[in-house]
N, C-alpha and C positions, 0 to 999 in steps of 0.2 A: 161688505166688510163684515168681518164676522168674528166676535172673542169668544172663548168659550174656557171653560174650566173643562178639568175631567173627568166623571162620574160616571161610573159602572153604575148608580141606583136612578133606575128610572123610573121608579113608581111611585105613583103620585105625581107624575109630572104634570106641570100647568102649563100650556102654549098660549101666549098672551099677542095678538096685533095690534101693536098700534097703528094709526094713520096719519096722515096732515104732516109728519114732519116737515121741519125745514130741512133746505139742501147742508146747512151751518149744523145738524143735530149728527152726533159724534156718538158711536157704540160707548165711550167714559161716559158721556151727559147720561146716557139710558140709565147704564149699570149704576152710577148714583141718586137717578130719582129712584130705580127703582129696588134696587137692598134693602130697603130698610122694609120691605115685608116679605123679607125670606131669599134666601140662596136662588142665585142667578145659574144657570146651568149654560147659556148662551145668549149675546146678542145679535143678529145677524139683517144689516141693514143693506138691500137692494142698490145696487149703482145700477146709473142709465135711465134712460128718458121713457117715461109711460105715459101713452095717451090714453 
C-alpha cells in the first residue's frame, strides 16, 4: 500500500525504514506518528508473507 503526495523537489530527501510493524499498522497511523517532523513525500507499506 502505498500514499504519496506529489513533489517535483527531491532534494534533501530523507528515506526512513521502519520494521517490526504490526499486520494492523495502516499507511494513516505512519503519516501521523510521523508529520509532525516534517513533510511526508510517501508511505509505502509491503503486503505478503516474508520469511
Amino acid at each position: 500500500m502505498s500514499y504519496s503526495h506529489s513533489s517535483s523537489n527531491v532534494e534533501g530527501l530523507i528515506i526512513l525504514k521502519v520494521n517490526n510493524l504490526t499486520y494492523h499498522t495502516s499507511a494513516n497511523i505512519l503519516w501521523q506518528v510521523f508529520e509532525k517532523y516534517g513533510c511526508i513525500g510517501n508511505v509505502y507499506i509491503p503486503q505478503g508473507c516474508f520469511h
